[in-house]
C-alpha positions as CSV (number, residue, x, y, z in Angstrom):
1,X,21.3,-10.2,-13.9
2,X,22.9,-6.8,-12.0
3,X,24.0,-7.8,-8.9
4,X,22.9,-5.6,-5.3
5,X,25.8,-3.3,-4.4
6,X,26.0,-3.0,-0.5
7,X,25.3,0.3,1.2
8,X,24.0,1.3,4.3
9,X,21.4,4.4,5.9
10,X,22.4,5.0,9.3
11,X,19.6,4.7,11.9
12,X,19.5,5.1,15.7
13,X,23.1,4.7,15.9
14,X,23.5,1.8,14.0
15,X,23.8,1.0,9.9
16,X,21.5,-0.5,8.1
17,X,22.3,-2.3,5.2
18,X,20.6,-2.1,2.1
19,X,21.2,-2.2,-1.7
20,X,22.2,0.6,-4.3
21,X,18.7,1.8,-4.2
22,X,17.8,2.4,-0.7
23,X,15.5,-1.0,-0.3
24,X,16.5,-3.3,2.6
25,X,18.5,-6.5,2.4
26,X,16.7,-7.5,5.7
27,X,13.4,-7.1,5.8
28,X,13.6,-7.6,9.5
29,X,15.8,-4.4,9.6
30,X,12.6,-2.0,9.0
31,X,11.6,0.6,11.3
32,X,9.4,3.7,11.6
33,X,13.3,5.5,12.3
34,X,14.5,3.4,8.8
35,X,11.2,5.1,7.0
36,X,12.3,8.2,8.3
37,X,15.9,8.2,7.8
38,X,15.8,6.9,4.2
39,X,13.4,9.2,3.6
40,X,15.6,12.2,4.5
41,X,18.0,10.8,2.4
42,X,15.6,10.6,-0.9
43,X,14.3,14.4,0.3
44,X,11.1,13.8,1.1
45,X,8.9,15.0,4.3
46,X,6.6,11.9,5.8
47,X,3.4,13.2,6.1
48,X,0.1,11.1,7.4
49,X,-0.5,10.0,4.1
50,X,2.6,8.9,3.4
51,X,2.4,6.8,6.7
52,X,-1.0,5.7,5.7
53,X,0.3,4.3,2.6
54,X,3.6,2.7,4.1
55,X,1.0,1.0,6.8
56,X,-1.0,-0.6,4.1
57,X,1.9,-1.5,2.2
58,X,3.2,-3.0,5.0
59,X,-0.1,-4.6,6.2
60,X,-0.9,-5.7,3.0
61,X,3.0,-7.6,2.3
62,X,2.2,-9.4,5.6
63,X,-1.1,-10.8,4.6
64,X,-0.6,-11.6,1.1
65,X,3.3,-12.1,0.7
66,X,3.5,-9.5,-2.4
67,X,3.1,-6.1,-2.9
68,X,0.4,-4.4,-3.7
69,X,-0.2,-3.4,-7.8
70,X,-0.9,0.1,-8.3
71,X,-4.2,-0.6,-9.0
72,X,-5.0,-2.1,-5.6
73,X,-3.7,0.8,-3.7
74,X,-5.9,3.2,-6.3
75,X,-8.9,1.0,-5.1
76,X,-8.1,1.3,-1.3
77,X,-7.0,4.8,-1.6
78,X,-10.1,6.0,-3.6
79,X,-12.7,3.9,-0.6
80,X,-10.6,5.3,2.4
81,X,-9.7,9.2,1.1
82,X,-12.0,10.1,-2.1
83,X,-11.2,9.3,-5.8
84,X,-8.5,12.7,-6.0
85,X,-6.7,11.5,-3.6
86,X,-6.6,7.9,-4.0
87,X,-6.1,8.3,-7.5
88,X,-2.8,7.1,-9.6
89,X,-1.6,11.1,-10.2
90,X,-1.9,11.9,-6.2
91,X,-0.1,8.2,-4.9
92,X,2.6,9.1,-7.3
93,X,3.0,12.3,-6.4
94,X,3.1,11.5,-2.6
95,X,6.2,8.8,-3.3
96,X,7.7,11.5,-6.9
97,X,10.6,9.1,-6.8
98,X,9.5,6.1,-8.7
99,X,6.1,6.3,-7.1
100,X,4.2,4.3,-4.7
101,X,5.5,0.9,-5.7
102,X,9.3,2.1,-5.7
103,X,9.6,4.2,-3.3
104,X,6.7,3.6,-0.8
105,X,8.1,0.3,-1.2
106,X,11.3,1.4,0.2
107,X,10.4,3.5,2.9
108,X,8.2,0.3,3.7
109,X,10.7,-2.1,3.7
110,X,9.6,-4.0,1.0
111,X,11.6,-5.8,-1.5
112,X,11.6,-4.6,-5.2
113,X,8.6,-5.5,-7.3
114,X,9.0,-7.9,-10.4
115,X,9.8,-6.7,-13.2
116,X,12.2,-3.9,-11.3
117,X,15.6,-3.6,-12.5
């Protein structure tokens, strides 16, 4: 089993600790600033979709104590924007770096999904 190596994204004057790839080793450490600042770090620009997709991650992890599969965000997604937009192709390429259940995971302060390694 690979062990968490201990690093840390600096936020509103402060470091936050998380593991070797970016996700939290508080939960309780998110914030929108954590989204933001990590997301700097990985390159990537938040746009309203990609806070509409942390949101529901978020929302969703509260409500059902798991993440979200793939396939339920393509469900939402596809009801809320259209079937383009919510489909697998666009999620993934809002979140390129390991798509929406790695990376939107990460920016959402979520833990790593099973099967993650």
């Amino acid at each position: 089993m690979k062990t968490a190596t201990r690093h840390s994204i600096p936020v509103d004057g402060k470091l936050i600790a998380t593991d070797s790839e970016g996700y939290l080793l508080n939960l309780d450490d998110w914030s929108e600033s954590f989204a933001q600042a990590l997301a700097r770090q990985e390159g990537l620009t938040l746009t309203d979709a990609h806070w509409e997709v942390i949101r529901f991650l978020r929302a969703y992890y509260q409500e059902h104590a798991v993440q979200p599969q793939v396939r339920v965000m393509i469900r939402h997604f596809t009801k809320v924007w259209d079937a383009e937009r919510g489909s697998n192709h666009h999620l993934h390429d809002l979140f390129p770096r390991g798509g929406p259940q790695k990376q939107g995971n990460r920016l959402a302060g979520l833990l790593r999904t099973k099967g993650e390694h």
